[in-house]
C-alpha positions, 0 to 999 in steps of 0.5 A: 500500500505505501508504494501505491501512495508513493506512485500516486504522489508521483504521479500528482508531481508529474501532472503539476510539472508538466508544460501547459498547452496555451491557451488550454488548460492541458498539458503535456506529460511523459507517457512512459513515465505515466504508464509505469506508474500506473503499472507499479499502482496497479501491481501495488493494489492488493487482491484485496480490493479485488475481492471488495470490489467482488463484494461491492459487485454483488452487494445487490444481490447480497443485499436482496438475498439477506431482505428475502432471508430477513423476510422468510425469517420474519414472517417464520416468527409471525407464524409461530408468534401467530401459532403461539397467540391461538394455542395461548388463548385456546389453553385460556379459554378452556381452563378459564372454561374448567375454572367456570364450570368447576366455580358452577358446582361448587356454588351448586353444592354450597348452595345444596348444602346450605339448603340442607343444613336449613332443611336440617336446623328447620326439622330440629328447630320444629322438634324441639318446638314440638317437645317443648310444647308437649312439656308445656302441655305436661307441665300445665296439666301436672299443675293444673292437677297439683292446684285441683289437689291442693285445692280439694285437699283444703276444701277437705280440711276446711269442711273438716274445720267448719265440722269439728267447730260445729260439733265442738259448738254443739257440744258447747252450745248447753254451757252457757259459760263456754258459749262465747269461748266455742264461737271464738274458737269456731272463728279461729278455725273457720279462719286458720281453713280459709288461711290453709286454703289462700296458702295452698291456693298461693303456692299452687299458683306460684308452682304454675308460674315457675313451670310457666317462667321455665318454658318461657326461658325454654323457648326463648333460648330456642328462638335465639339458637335458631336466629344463631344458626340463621346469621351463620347460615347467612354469613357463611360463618361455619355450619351452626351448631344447633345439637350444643345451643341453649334450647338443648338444655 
């Protein structure tokens, strides 16, 4: 390379010292001199630059070989991009498909089972209702047979009264003495019968109302325990425990 510069300079040299042709702007130069530096320039040129000029040659073909390359290769990843995006979207579509139909039955069977459980709390909340009312019945009729008793128990010993005062004021009706101490004594009784009786009938009644007052809480702890197991059931609060609530008691 350097003796193709070296030959180029020269020939710049020649070319500047060469005479003029008045009135061109040519000039006369030493064709032999000329020709050997261009042979020396064109021995000095490397293979090289040969084959760049091969290369420059074919830079179109090379160019339009490495487009339809380029385009092979992009429409190649397209189609596979494209292959890609449908089997993606196909796999979405079926596990989204699977997702929904699983989310389906398993809202089916909550749904069953809340339906269960209701039926299940309804038939016990409805038993114990029953039990609770035959126990009410129960309850009423052994006071109501508790209060009949204690109630003839002291009509009994209030006639019994009235007849041991009366026998006993008979008795004494002769002696004039005792007759007003036989009235007395006849008012005692009469009134310690009517005192037995207002007792009796007094703790007859109370019995009732504590039978009343227990059913009534009874119930109570029973309507609670359903209003419990129905908020549970609502709020999905786990299954509501009805067999441990209050109105098993």
């Amino acid at each position: 390379m350097y003796r193709v510069f070296e030959a180029l300079d020269e020939l710049v040299a020649i070319v500047e010292e060469a005479r003029g042709i008045p009135p061109t702007r040519s000039c006369v130069v030493p064709r032999g001199d000329v020709l050997d530096l261009l042979d020396d320039v064109r021995e000095a040129i490397p293979g090289e630059l040969d084959d760049a000029q091969d290369v420059l040659d074919h830079r179109d073909k090379l160019i339009g070989d490495a487009r339809s390359t380029a385009e092979q290769t992009v429409d190649h990843a397209n189609s596979e991009a494209d292959h890609t995006v449908g089997s993606a979207r196909e796999d979405a579509d079926r596990i989204l498909a699977e997702a929904k139909d699983k989310a389906d039955r398993m809202v089916a069977e909550a749904q069953a089972h809340a339906e269960q459980l209701v039926a299940e709390a309804t038939a016990e909340a409805q038993r114990r209702v029953d039990d609770a009312n035959r126990e009410y019945e129960m309850l009423t009729e052994r006071a109501r047979s508790e209060a009949d008793r204690m109630i003839e128990s002291g009509k009994a010993a209030h006639d019994r009264s009235i007849a041991d005062g009366t026998a006993e004021q008979q008795r004494l009706v002769s002696q004039a003495e005792v007759v007003q101490v036989a009235h007395a004594e006849s008012a005692r009784v009469i009134d310690a019968a009517h005192a037995e009786s207002d007792r009796l009938r007094s703790e007859s009644d109370l019995y009732v109302d504590t039978k009343l007052a227990e059913f009534e809480e009874l119930l109570n702890s029973t309507i609670r325990s359903v209003g419990r197991g129905r908020q549970q059931l609502r709020t999905g609060d786990g299954v509501p425990d009805y067999v441990g609530s209050n109105y098993g008691r």
